[in-house]
Steps between C-alpha positions, in 0.01 A plus 500: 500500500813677701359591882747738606646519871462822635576493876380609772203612245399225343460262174325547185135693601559355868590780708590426871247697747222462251164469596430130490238520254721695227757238591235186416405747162907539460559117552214392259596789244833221513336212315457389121140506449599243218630261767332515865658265690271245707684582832480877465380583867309908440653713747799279577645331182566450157641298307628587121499293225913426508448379873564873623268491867506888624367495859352777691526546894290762695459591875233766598353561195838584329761354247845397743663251230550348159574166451628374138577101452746438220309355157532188300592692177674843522247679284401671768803674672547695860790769484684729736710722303671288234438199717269203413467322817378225364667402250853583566675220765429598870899567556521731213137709602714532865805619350301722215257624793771605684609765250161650622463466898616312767388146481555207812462183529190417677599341874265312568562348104780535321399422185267855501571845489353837620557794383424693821501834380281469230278203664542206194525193621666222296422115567572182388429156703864434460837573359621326208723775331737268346227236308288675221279184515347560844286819414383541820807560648683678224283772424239683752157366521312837671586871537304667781491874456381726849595769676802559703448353834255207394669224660564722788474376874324731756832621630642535163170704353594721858825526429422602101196735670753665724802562204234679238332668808 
């Protein structure tokens, strides 16, 4: 299955702003009925057959983000454009990304990315760009897909408030 990035809107059927119960129907519309995982969590989780976990986070009733965890075996795959951000090398998903939007570093983590104008978030627990071997550090482990202005202090949500005003 491809799930296709489509910020600030959404991922596949999940549509940020949703009404949290088409988002659980959305979510659950996600897994292979041939394969339900034992830690699929209704309403918050699932988890695909090649290891794929799509997560779901509401506030109020309503859809605010998408979270994607990289799989075991790529026959699942998560795209943005051309890009496969999981399993192309973290460096070369920066530099291909990049082509697209402005990606930084994360400060508080260097080994992330945002791509604050489009709200995807990149992580990985650390940076390993150079060894192949250490997965978790070569390639991304989650994608987080929201709106502009998730990760937004009070001042900065103000600030955003007072520029679109």
């Amino acid at each position: 299955m491809d799930l296709h990035l489509a910020p600030p809107t959404g991922v596949g059927p999940l549509r940020i702003g949703m009404p949290r119960q088409e988002a659980d129907a959305a979510l659950d519309s996600l897994r292979d009925l041939s394969a339900i995982s034992k830690s699929d969590q209704p309403g918050q989780h699932i988890f695909r057959p090649s290891g794929l976990m799509v997560s779901i986070h509401c506030m109020r009733g309503v859809l605010q983000a998408v979270e994607i965890a990289r799989p075991s075996a790529m026959t699942d795959r998560v795209l943005f454009h051309d890009v496969d951000v999981f399993a192309l090398p973290a460096r070369e998903v920066v530099t291909r990304m990049r082509e697209h939007t402005t990606l930084e570093a994360d400060q508080d983590d260097p080994a992330s990315f945002i791509a604050p104008d489009l709200l995807l978030g990149f992580w990985r627990p650390f940076e390993a760009d150079d060894d192949p071997d250490e997965e978790k550090g070569y390639y991304f482990d989650r994608v987080l897909l929201a709106r502009p202005g998730y990760y937004d202090t009070p001042a900065e949500a103000e600030e955003r408030l007072r520029r679109n005003s």
